[in-house]
C-alpha positions as CSV (number, residue, x, y, z in Angstrom):
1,X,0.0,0.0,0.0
2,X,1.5,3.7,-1.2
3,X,2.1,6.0,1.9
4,X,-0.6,8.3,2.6
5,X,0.6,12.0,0.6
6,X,-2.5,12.8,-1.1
7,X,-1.6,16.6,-0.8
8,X,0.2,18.3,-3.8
9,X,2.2,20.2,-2.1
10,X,3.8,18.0,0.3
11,X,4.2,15.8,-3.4
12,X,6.0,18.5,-5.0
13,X,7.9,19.2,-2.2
14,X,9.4,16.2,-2.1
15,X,10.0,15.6,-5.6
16,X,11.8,19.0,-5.4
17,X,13.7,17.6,-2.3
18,X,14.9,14.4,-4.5
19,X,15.7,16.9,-7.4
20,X,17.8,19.9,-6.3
21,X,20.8,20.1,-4.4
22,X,21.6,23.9,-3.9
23,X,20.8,24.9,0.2
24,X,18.0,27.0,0.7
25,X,18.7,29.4,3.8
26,X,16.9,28.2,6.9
27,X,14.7,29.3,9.1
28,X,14.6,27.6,11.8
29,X,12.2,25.7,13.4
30,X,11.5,25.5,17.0
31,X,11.4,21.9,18.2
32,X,9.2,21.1,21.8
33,X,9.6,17.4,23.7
34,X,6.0,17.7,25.2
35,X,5.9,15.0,27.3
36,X,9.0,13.9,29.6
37,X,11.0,10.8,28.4
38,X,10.7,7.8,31.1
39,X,13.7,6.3,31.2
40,X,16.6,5.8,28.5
41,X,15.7,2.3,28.1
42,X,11.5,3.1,27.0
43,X,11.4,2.1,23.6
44,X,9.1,4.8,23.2
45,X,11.7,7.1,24.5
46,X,14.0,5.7,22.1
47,X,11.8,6.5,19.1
48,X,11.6,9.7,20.3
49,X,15.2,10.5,21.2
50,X,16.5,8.8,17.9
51,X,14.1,11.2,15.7
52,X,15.5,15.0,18.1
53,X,19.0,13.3,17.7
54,X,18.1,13.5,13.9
55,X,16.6,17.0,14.4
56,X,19.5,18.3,16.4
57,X,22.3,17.2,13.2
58,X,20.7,19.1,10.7
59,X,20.7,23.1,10.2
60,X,17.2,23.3,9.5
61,X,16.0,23.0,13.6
62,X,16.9,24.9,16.8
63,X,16.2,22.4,19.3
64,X,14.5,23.2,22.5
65,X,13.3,21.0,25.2
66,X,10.8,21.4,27.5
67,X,9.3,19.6,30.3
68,X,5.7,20.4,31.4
69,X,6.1,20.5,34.8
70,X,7.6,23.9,34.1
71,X,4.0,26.0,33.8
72,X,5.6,28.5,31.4
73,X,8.4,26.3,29.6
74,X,6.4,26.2,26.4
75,X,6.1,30.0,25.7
76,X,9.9,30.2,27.1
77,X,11.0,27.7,24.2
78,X,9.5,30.1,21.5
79,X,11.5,32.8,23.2
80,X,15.1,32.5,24.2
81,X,15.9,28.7,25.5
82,X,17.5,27.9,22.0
83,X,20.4,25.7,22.2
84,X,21.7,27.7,18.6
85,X,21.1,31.2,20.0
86,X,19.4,31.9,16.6
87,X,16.2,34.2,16.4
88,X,14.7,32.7,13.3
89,X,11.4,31.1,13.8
90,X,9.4,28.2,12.2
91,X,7.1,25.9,12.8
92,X,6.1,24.3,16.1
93,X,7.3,20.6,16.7
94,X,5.5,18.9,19.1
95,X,5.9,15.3,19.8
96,X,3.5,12.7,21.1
97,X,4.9,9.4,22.5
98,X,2.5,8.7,25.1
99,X,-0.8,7.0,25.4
100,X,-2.4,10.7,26.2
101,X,-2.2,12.6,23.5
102,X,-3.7,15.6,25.2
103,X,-0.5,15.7,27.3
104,X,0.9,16.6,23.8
105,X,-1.8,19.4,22.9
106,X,-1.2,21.2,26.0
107,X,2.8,21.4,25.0
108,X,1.3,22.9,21.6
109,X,-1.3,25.5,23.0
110,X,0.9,28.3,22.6
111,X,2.6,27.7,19.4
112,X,-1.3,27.7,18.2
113,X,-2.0,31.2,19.7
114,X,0.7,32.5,18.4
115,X,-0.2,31.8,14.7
116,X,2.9,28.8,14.2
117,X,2.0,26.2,12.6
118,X,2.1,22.8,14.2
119,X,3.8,19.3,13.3
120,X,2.6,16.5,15.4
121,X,4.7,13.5,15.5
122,X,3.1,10.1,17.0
123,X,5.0,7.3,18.4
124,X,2.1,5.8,19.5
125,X,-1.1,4.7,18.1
126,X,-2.9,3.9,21.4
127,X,-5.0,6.7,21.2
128,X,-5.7,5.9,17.3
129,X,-6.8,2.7,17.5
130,X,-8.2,3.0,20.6
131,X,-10.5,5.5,18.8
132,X,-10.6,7.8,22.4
133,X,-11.4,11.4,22.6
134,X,-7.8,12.0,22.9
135,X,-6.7,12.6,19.4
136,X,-10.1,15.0,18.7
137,X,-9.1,16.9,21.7
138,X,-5.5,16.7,20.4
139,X,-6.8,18.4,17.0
140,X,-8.9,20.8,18.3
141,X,-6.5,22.4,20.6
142,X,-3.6,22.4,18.1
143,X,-5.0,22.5,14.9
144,X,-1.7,20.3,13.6
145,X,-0.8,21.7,9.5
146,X,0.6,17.8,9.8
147,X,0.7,14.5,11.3
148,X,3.8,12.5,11.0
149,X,3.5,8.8,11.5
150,X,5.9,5.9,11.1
151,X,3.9,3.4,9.5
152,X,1.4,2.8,6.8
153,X,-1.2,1.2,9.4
154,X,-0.7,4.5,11.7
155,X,-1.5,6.7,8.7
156,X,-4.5,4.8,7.6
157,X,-6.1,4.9,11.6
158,X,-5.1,8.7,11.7
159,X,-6.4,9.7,8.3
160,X,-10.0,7.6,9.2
161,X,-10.1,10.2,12.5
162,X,-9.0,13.4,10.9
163,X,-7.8,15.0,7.4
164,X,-6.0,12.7,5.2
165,X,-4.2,14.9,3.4
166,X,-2.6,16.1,6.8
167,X,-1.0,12.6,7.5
168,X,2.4,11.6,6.1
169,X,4.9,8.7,7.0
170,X,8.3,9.0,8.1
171,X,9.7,5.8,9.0
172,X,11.6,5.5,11.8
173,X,14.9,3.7,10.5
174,X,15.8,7.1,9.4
175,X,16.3,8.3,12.2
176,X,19.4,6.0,13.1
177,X,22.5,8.5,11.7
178,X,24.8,7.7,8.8
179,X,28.0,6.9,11.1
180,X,25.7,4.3,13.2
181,X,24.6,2.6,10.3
182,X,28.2,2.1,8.9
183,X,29.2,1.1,12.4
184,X,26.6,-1.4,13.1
185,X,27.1,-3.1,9.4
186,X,31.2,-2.6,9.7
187,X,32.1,-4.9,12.4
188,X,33.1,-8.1,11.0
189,X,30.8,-11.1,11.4
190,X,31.5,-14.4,13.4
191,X,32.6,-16.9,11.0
192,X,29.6,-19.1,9.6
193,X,31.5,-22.2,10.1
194,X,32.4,-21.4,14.0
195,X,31.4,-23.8,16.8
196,X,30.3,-20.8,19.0
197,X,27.3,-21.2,20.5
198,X,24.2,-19.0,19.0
199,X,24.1,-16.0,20.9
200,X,20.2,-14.7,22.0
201,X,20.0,-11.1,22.2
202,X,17.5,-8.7,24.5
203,X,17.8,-5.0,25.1
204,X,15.5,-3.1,26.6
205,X,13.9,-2.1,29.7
206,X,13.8,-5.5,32.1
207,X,10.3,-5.8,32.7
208,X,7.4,-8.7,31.7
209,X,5.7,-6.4,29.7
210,X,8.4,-5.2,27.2
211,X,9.2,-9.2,27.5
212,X,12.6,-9.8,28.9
213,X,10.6,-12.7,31.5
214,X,10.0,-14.4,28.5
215,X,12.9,-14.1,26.4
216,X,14.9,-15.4,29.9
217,X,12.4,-18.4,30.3
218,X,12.9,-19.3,26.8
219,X,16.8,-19.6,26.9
220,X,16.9,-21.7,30.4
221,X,14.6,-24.2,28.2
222,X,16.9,-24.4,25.4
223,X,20.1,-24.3,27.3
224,X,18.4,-27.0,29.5
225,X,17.9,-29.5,26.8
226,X,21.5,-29.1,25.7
227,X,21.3,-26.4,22.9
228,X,24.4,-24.7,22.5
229,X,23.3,-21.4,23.1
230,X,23.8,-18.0,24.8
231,X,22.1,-14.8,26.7
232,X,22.7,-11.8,25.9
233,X,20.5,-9.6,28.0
234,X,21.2,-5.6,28.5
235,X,19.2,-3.4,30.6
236,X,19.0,-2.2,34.4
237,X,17.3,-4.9,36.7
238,X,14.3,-3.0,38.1
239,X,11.7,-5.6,38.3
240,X,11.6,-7.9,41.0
241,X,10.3,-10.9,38.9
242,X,12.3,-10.6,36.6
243,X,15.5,-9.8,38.4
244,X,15.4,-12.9,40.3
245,X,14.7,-15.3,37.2
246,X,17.8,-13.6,35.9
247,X,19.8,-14.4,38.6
248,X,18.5,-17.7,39.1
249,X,19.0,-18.7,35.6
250,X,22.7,-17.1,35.7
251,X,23.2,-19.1,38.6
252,X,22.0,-22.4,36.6
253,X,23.9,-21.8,33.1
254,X,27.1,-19.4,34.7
255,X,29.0,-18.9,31.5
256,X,26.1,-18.7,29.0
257,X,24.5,-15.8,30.6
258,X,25.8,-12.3,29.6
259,X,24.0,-9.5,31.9
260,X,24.9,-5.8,31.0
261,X,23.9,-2.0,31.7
262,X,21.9,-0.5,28.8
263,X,24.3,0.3,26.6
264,X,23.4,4.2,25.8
265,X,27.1,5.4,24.0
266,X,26.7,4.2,20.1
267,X,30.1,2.3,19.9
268,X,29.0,0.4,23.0
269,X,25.4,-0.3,21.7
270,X,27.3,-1.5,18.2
271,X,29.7,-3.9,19.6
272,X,26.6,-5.3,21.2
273,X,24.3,-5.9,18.4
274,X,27.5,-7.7,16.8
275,X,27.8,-10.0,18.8
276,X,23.9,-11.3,18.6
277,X,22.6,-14.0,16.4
278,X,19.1,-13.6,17.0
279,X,17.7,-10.4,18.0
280,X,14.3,-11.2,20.2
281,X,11.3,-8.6,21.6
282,X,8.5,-10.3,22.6
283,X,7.1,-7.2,24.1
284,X,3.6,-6.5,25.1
285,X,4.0,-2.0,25.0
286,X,1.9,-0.9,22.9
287,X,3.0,2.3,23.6
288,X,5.7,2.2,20.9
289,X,4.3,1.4,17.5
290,X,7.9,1.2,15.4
291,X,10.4,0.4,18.0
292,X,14.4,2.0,16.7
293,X,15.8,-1.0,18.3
294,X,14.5,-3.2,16.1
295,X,15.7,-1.2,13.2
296,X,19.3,-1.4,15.1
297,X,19.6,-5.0,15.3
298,X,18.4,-5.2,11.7
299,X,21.6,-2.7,11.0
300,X,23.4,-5.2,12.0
301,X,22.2,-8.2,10.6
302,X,20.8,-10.0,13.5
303,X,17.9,-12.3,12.7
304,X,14.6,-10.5,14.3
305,X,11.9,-12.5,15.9
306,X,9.1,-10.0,17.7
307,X,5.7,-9.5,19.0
308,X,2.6,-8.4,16.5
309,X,2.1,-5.7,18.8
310,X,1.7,-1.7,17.2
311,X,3.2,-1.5,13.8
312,X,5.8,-4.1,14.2
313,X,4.3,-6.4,11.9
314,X,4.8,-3.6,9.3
315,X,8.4,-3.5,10.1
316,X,9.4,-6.8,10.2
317,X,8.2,-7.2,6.3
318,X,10.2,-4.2,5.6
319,X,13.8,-5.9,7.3
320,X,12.4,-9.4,6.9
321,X,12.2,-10.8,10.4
322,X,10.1,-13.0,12.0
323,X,6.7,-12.7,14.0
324,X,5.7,-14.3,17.3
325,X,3.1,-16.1,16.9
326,X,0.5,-16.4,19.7
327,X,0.5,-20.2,20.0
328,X,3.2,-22.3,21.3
329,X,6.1,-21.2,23.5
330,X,9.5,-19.0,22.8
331,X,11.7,-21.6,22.6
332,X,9.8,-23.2,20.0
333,X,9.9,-20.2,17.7
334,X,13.5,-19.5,18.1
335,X,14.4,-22.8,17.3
336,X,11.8,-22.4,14.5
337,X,14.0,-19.2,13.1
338,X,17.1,-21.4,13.2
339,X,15.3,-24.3,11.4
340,X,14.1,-21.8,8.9
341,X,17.3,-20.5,8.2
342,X,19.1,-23.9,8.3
343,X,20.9,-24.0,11.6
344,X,23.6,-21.5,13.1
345,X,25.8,-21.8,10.4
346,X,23.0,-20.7,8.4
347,X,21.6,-17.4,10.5
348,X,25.0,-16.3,10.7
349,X,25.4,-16.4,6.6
350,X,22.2,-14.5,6.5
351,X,23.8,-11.9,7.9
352,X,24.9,-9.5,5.0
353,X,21.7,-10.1,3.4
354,X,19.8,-9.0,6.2
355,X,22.0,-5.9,6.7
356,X,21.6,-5.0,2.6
357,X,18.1,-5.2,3.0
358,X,17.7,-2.9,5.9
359,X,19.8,0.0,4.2
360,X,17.3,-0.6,0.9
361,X,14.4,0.0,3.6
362,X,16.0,3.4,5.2
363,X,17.3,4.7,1.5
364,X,13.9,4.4,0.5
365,X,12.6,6.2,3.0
366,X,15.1,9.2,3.0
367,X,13.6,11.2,0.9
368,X,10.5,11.6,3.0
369,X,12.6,12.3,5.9
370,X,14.2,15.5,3.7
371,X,10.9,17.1,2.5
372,X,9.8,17.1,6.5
373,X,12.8,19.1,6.9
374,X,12.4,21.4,4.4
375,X,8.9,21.9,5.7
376,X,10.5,23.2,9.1
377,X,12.6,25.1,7.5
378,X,9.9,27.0,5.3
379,X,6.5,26.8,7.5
380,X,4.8,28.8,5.1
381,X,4.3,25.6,3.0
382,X,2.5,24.5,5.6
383,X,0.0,27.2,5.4
């Protein structure tokens, strides 16, 4: 299905992007966080942080962040906490990662009394499939000039609920930067004819419901019934269940479980994904509907198996990993993705395939990425 762009202008915008080369000069946009990141390990924090890390490397935005316990921080962003010291102005950049997306419109309020123009970006479609009040109170305290979705099923619920012309996708892999790209493909691959064991890879928050309970279950089975295989498992231990399954199962299998802090530096999260065979979120958030990680370990050519939660069906077709299916346990379906892909030796040769296919995805989707841009840049078009 085409992405939904059914406005002429935003087409000939970014045919003009794809086109042209010569720099326009910029006027900058002012960028808002309106709702407060929960932790560095959130994959809906990630999503967010990945796309203002994008923002913050190019020319076109003067970043300013904002927390809303601060009662006046969103009329101070659009006048003097700019991290470029640059009076241009632009449009309004709000972002909406939560489940409440009026937590996002009250970020925006200002922005719309002042006469800027607003950009919503959803990481979430909670509140769109949910079909709550949320996003109508959303739009009618903002008035957004655009929506910006990452997937084709998020553009289809938020067009059915509002203006389809006003809804465009952005997909998150282009959000990961150039140099992180090249890193995680660069490291050379274990040899495909090595007797290590198959190393199992989770990152993420340590929780049931982003799945780590289950990815940790799932190894102890195989490692119990002799599979030579590994744990790899990154993220701070703040959930009692989980924490002492984890130590329990390190206890059991002592050299085949690898625990580590979330690795937040990109040549530390890099040398990570390397080292990981399979790639597995069973998560149950539906709070993130295109998680970055994903899109990471796929930059790196790990084999992804993952929930049917969100959008993530949607990216797996696009990197060609694998879906959890609802029936049967874990362990089944990662021995299934090894079957499928004829043993070890076998995931490990997919490897380079896996990691052209990803950078085909994100190349694709650059364009799209440019023309958003170019909108912050000159809010008029938004008009």
């Amino acid at each position: 299905m085409g992405v939904v762009m059914t406005n002429m202008a935003w087409d000939e915008l970014n045919h003009s992007v794809m086109q042209r080369q010569e720099t326009t000069r910029a006027t900058y946009a002012r960028v808002v966080v309106s709702s407060t990141l929960s932790s560095a390990t959130s994959t809906a924090a990630g999503s967010t942080d990945a796309m203002l890390q994008y923002l913050q490397r190019s020319d076109a935005v003067d970043l300013c962040e904002v927390n809303l316990s601060d009662a006046v921080a969103p009329v101070r962003s659009l006048f003097g906490r700019s991290r470029r010291g640059s009076s241009g102005t632009g449009a309004f950049l709000v972002t909406v990662p939560s489940d409440t997306a009026v937590r996002g419109a009250l970020g925006a309020v200002p922005a719309s009394t002042l006469g800027l123009p607003v950009v919503a970006v959803h990481h979430s479609d909670v509140y769109l499939s949910a079909s709550t009040n949320h996003l109508r109170l959303f739009r009618r305290l903002c008035q957004p000039a655009l929506e910006v979705v990452p997937s084709q099923r998020m553009a289809e619920l938020a067009a059915h609920s509002g203006d389809p012309d006003r809804v465009v996708i952005v997909d998150n892999s282009v959000f990961l930067a150039d140099d992180v790209v090249a890193k995680l493909a660069g490291y050379e691959a274990p040899d495909v004819g090595t007797s290590r064991p198959i190393i199992l890879g989770f990152l993420g928050a340590l929780t049931v419901e982003d799945g780590a309970l289950d990815v940790i279950e799932a190894f102890a089975r195989l490692a119990d019934s002799g599979l030579a295989i590994e744990l790899h498992i990154a993220g701070s231990m703040d959930d009692l269940e989980v924490s002492s399954t984890l130590l329990e199962v390190t206890a059991r299998h002592p050299h085949r479980v690898h625990h580590a802090e979330y690795p937040v530096d990109d040549h530390d999260r890099c040398e990570w994904f390397n080292d990981i065979d399979i790639f597995v979120l069973p998560t149950r958030d539906v709070a993130d509907a295109q998680p970055i990680v994903i899109y990471e370990a796929a930059a790196a050519g790990c084999a992804v198996l993952a929930s049917d939660v969100g959008s993530i069906r949607e990216q797996l077709e696009h990197i060609g990993g694998y879906l959890i299916s609802g029936d049967g346990k874990l362990d089944g379906q990662i021995k299934k993705v090894m079957s499928m892909n004829a043993g070890i030796a076998g995931v490990r040769d997919g490897r380079q395939r896996r990691i052209t296919r990803f950078q085909n995805h994100r190349l694709s989707n650059l364009p799209t990425a440019h023309s958003l841009l170019e909108l912050l840049k000159n809010p008029k078009k938004l008009a």
